[in-house]
C-alpha positions in Angstrom: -138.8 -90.7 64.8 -137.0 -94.1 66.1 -139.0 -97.4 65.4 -141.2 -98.7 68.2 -138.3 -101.4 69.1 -136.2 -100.4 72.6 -133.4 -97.9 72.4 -131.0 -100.8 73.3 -132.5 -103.1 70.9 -132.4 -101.0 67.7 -128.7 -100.0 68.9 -127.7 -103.7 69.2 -129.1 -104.5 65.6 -127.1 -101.3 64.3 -124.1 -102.7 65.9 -124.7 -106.4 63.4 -125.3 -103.6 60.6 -122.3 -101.5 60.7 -120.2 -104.9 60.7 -121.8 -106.2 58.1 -121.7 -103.1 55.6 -118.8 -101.5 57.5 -116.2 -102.7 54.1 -118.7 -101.4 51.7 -117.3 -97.5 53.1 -114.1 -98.5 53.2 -112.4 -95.7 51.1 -110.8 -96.0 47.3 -107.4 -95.0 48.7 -106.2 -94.1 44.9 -106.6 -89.9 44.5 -109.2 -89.5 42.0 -111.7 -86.1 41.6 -113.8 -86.8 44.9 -117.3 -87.8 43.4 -119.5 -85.0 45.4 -117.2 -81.9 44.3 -119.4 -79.8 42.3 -116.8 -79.8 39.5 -116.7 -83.6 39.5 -120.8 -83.9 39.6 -120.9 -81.6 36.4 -118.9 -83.7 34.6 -120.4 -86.9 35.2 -124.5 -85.5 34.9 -123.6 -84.3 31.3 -122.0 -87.5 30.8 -125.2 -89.0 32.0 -127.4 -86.4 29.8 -125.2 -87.2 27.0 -124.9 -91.1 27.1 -128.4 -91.4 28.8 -126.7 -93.9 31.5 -125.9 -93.1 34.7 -126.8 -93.3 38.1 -126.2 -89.5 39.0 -125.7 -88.9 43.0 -125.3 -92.9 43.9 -122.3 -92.7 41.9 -120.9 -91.6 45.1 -122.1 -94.2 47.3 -121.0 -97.4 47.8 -122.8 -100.8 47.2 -124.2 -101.8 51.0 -124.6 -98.4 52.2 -128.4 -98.1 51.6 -128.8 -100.6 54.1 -126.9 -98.7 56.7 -127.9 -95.7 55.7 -132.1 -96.8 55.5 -131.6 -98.2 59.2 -130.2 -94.5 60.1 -133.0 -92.9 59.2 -135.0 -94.4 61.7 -132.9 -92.9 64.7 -133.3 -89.5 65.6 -131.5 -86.3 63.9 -128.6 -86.2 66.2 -128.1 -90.2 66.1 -128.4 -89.7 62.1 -125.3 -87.1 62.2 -123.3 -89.3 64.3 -123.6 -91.8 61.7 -123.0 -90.2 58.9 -120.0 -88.6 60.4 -118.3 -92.2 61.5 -118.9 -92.5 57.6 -116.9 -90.2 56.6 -114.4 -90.8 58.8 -113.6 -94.2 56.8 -114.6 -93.3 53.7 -113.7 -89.6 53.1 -110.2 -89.2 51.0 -107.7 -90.8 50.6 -104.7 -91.4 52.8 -101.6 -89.3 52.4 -99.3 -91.8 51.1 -101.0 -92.0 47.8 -99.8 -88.8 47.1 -96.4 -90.8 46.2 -98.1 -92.6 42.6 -100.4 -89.4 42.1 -100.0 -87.9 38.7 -101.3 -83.8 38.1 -101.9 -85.2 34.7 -104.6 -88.2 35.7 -107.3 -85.5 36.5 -108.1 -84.0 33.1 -107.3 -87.4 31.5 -110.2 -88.8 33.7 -112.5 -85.9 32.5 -112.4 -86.7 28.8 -112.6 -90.3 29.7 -116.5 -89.7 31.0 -116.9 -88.9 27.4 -116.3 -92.4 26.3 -114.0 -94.5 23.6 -114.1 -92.7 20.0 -116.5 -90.0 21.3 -118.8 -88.4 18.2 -117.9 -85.2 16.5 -119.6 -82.3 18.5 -121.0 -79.3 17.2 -119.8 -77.9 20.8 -117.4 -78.1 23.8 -118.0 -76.4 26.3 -114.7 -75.6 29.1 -114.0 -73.7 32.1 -115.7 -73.1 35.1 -118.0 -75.5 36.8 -121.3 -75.2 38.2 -125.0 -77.0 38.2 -126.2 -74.2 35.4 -123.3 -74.8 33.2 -123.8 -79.0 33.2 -127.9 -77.9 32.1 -126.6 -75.5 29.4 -124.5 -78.5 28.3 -126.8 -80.9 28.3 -129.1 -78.3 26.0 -126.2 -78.0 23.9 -125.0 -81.9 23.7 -121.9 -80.4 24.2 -118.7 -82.4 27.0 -118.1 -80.2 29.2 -114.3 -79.7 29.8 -113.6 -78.4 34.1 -110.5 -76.4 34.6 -111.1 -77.2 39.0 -111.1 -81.4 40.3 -111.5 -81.3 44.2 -109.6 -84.1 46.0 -109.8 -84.8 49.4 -106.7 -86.3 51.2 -107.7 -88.3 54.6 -105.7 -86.4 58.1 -106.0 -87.5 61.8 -109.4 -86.1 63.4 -108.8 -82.5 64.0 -110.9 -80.1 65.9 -112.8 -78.6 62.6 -112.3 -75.1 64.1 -108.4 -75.4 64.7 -107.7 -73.6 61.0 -103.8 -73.7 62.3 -103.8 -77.8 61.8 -106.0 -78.1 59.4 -103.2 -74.9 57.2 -100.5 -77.0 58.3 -101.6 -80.3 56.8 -102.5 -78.8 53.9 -99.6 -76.4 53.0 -97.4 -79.9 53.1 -100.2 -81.3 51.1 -99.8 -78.4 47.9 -96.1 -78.3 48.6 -96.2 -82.2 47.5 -98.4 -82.0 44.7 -97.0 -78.9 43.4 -93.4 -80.4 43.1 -94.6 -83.3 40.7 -94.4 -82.8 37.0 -96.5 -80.6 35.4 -96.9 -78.7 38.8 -96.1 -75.5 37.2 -99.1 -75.5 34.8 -101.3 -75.8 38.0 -102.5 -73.6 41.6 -103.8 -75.3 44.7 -106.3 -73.9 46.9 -106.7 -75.5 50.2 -110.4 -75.1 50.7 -111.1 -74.7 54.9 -115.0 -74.2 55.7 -115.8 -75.4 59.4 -119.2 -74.0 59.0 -120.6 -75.9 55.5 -117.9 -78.0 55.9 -117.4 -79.3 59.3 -117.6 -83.0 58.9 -115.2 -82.5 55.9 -112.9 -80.4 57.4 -112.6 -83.0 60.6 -111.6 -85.9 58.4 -109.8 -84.5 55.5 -108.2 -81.4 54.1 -110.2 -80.5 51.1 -107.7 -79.6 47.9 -109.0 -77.9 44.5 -106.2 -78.6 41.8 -107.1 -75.9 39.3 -105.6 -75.9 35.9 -103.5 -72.6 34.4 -102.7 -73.9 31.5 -104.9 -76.6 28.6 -103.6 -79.8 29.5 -102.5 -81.7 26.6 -105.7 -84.3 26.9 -107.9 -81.5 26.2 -106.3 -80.5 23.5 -106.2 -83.8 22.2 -109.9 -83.9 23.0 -111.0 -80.1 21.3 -109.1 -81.1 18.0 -110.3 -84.8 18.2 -114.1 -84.2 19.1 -115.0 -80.7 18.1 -117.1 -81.1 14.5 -115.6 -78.6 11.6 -117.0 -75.2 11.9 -118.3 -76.6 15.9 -117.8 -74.0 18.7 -115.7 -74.0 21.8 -117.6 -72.5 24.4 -115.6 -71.1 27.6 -117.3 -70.3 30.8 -115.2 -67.8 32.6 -116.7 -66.7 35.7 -114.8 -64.1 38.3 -116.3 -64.4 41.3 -114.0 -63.4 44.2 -112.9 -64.4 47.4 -110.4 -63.2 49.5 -107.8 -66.1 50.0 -104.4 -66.4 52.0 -101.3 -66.7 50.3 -99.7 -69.8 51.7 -96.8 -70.3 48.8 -96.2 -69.7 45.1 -99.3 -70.7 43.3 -100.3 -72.2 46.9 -103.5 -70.8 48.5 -105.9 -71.3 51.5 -109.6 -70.0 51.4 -111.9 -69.4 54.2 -115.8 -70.1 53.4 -117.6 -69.8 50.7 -120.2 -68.9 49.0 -123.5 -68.6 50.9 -125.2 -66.0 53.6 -122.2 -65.2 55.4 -119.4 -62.5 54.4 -116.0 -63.3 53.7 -115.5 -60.7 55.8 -117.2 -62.4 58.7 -115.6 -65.6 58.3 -112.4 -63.6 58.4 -113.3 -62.2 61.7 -113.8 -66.2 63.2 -110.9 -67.6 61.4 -108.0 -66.1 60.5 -104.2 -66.6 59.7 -101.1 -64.2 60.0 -100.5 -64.3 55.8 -101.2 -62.4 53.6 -104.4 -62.3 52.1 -105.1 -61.7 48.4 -108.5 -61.0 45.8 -109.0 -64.0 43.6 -111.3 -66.2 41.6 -113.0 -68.1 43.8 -112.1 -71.8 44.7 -115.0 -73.8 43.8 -116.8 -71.4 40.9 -114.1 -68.9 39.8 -111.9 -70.1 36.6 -108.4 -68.7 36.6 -107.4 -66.1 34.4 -104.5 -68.3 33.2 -106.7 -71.0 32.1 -108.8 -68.7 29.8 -106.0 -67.2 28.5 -104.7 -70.6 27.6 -108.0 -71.7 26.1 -108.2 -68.1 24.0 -104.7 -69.0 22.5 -105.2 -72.6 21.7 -108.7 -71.0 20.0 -106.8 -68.9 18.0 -104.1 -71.4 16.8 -105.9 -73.7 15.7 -108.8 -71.8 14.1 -111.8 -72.7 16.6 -114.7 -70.0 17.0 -114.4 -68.9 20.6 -117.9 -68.0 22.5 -117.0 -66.5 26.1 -119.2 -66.3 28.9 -118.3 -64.5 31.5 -120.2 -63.6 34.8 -119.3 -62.7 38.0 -121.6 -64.8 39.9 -122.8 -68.3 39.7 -126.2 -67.8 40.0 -125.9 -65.2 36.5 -125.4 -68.7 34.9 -128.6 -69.7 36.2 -130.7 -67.6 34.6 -128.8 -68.1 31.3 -129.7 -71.2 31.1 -133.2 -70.6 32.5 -133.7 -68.4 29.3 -132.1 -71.3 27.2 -134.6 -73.7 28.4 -137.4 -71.7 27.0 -135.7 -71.5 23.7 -136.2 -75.1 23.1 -139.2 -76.2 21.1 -141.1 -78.4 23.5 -139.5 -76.7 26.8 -142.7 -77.1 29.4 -142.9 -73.6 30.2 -145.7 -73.5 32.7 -143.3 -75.6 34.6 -140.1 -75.1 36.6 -137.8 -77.5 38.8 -135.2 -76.0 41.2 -132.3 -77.9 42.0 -129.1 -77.4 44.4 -125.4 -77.7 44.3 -124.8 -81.3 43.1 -128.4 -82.8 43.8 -129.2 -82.6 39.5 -129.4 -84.3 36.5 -130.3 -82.4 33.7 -130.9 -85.9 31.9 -133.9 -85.6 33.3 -134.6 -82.0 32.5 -134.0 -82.5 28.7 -135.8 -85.9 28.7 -138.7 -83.9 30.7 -138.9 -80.3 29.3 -138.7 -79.4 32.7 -136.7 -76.1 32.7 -134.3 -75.8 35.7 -133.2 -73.1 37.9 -130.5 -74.5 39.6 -129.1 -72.9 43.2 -126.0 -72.4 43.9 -126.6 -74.6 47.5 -130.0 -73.8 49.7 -128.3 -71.7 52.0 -130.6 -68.1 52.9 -128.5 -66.1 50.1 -130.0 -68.4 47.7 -133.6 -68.1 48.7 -133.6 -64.9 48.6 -132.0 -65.3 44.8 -135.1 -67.6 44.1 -137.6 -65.0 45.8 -136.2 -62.5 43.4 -136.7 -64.9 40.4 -140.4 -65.9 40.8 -140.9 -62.2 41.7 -144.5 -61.6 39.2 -144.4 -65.8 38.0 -146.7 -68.4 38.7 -146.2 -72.0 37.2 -148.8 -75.4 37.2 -145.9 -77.6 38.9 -142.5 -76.4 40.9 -140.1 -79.1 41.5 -137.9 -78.4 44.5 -134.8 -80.9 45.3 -132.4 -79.6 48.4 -129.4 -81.0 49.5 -128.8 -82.8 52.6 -126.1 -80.9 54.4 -125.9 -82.8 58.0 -123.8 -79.6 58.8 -126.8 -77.6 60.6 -124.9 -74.8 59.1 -126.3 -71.0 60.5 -126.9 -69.7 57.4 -129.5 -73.0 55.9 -132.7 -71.8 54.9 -135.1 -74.0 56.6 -137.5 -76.1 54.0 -141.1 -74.2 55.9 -139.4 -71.4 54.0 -138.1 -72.8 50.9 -142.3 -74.2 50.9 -143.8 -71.0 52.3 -142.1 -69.3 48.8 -142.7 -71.6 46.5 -146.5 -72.3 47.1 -147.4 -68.8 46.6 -146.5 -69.7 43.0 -147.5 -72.7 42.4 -148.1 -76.3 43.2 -144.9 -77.9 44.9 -143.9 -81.4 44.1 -140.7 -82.4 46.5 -137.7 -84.5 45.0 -135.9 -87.0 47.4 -137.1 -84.8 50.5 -138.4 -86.2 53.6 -139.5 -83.0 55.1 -139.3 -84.8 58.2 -136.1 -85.6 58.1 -134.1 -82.6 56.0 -131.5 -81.4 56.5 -130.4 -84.8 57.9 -132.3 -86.6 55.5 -130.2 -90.2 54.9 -131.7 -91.6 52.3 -132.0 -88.5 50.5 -130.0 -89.4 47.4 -131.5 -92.8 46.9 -135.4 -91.1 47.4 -133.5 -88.6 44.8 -132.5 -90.6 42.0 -135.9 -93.0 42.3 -137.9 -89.5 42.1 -136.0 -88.6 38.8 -136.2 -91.9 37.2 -139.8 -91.4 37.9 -140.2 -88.2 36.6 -138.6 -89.3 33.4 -141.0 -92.2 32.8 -143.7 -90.3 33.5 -143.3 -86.9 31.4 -140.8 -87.8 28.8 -140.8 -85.9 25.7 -140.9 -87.8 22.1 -137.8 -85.8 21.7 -135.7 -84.5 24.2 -135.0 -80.6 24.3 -131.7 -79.1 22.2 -130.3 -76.1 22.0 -128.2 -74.6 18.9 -125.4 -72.6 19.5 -126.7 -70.1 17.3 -129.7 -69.7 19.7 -127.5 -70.0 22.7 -125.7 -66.8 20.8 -128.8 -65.1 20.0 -130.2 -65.0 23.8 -126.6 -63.7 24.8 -126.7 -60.8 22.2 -130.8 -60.1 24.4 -128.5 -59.0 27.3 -125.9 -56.9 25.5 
């Protein structure tokens, strides 16, 4: 709902705004892990849970966007896209011609430097696969967790975000360049093109996953540096598929993702003339090299090895559900559900909160939830979305995300306006202020931990 002030006026005063804030979006041209990839959040929230300092989702936003981003809010949904969308299209990526000073070898090295200078011995490490489960079952274990997938986005002239021919063009050159540089063999890039999650992405910049085939030498470094005598290296392995077109060697471009819509379907709407291939999936799958490479290293150098492997990422979710109620102190008349990279399991281990974390709040993952509470009922359910601006087909609208939930329990909202969701602005600011919150208000004398025996134990429940 737009302020009582004239159209013309309130566009005028947006006009003195946008100059005045308009360098805080300028974009970091260097090519680092683009902060909102799920791979990167994971990373830095167990940081955070680890350290306790952090600012969780803000890390991604620059200092004088609030401002802009608070006066958004008061225009209406389609005026809210717009902005957001001339955001991105100066601070999404980086420009191409950074690819010339890139180094392969900068993107695990910035991993283990979340960890800190002279990081303690740990009596875990946890390494593979990312996703919002695996950062809460790290910050249980007060274990770094080690990604094998950084997602870098790499800034192109506006395309039409359905024209999959440019946006394959742009990026074959794109993994072609990367893949030439040294240490390029020890790596696969997927070119990651999803017009319907996606679009604003995909109209700005082509979106690149870097995934590691091999233990970069700063992990091993790290594992023999870090990991306590007798300490456990814990490798998340998960196989979830996706069909994916073979652009090159170790060269890739996948259609879609993970949500309500097939593979098949987004096949049907977009489609190339290669050939297509059964893999790991971009953003949750972990290649098979990489494991292998972790298993070998295990085995040289004496470290226990605990694998888990699922096919989905939601199986992870439940894991760690299960872990949460294996903590002494774990609140279990009480549940918070969290999506894609709106977490911070800081807050869950400072809280006893236990999390089921989703995937993203597309209508797969509803149903996924329904399944869950299925025969539960808790005092408080703690529901945080993400703000998607994409309007995508498949979003599951928050009447039902609400009609579910309250038919098992009372709902508390994090850093959602219902008003405004999906386009919801000021969503991660409302976000971390609701966590901060939540912390001061609930924390625990001592915050939950999870031994790996225990971890083991709830494993050997499912065998």
């Amino acid at each position: 709902m737009m302020m009582n002030a004239p159209y013309p006026t309130a566009i005028c005063v947006l006009i003195v705004l946008v100059g005045s804030t308009g360098p805080a979006f300028a974009a970091d041209d260097r090519i680092v892990p683009l902060c909102f990839d799920s791979g990167t959040r994971v990373v830095c929230e167990v940081a955070e849970a680890l350290s306790g300092e952090g600012r969780s989702i803000l890390e991604c936003y620059p200092p004088g966007s609030r401002a802009f981003l608070w006066f958004l809010s008061l225009f209406p949904e389609r005026t809210r896209i717009a902005g957001i969308e001339w955001g991105m299209s100066l601070s999404l990526g980086a420009p191409r011609r950074e690819l010339a000073g890139f180094e392969i070898s900068s993107l695990p090295e910035w991993c283990v430097s979340q960890y800190g200078p002279g990081a303690e011995k740990y009596d875990a490490i946890v390494i593979g696969s990312p996703n919002g489960a695996v950062a809460h079952l790290s910050a249980l274990l007060r274990a770094p967790f080690l990604t094998s997938s950084f997602g870098l986005a790499i800034r192109h002239r506006p395309i039409d975000p359905d024209d999959i021919g440019s946006y394959a063009a742009i990026g074959s050159e794109l993994a072609e360049e990367i893949l030439k540089k040294p240490g390029g063999s020890s790596i696969e890039v997927i070119d990651h093109y999803d017009p319907i999650h996606d679009r604003p992405l995909v109209r700005y910049a082509n979106f690149l996953r870097v995934k590691l085939l091999d233990l970069p030498d700063s992990y091993r470094s790290f594992i023999r540096d870090n990991l306590a005598a007798g300490g456990r290296l814990i490798l998340i392995d998960c196989s979830y598929p996706w069909p994916e077109y073979r652009v090159a060697e170790r060269s890739y471009l996948q259609v879609g993702g993970l949500g309500a819509i097939s593979p098949e379907e987004y096949l049907e709407r977009y489609n190339l003339d290669l050939p297509l291939e059964e893999r790991r999936e971009s953003e949750w799958g972990s290649p098979e090299e990489f494991a292998s490479s972790v298993r070998s290293f295990a085995e040289e150098n004496g470290i226990d090895l605990l694998e888990i492997g699922y096919d989905r990422p939601e199986d992870y979710s439940l894991l760690t559900y299960r872990a949460y109620l294996a903590c002494p102190g774990a609140r279990e008349e009480d549940l918070m559900i969290d999506s894609f990279n709106y977490q911070n399991p800081r807050t869950n281990i400072e809280t006893g909160i236990p999390a089921l974390w989703l995937p993203f709040d597309t209508e797969d993952t509803l149903a996924f939830a329904e399944e869950f509470l299925r025969g539960k009922t808790f005092s408080r359910i703690y529901l945080t979305l993400v703000p998607s601006f994409a309007g995508s087909e498949d979003t599951a609208s928050i009447e039902d995300w609400m009609e579910l939930l309250s038919s098992h329990g009372e709902v508390f909202l994090l850093g959602i306006d219902p008003d405004a969701f999906p386009a919801d602005t000021l969503a991660p600011f409302d976000f971390v202020r609701d966590m901060n919150r939540l912390r001061e208000e609930r924390r625990l004398p001592v915050p939950l931990f999870l031994d790996v025996d225990d971890l083991i134990r709830i494993l050997s429940c499912e065998e």
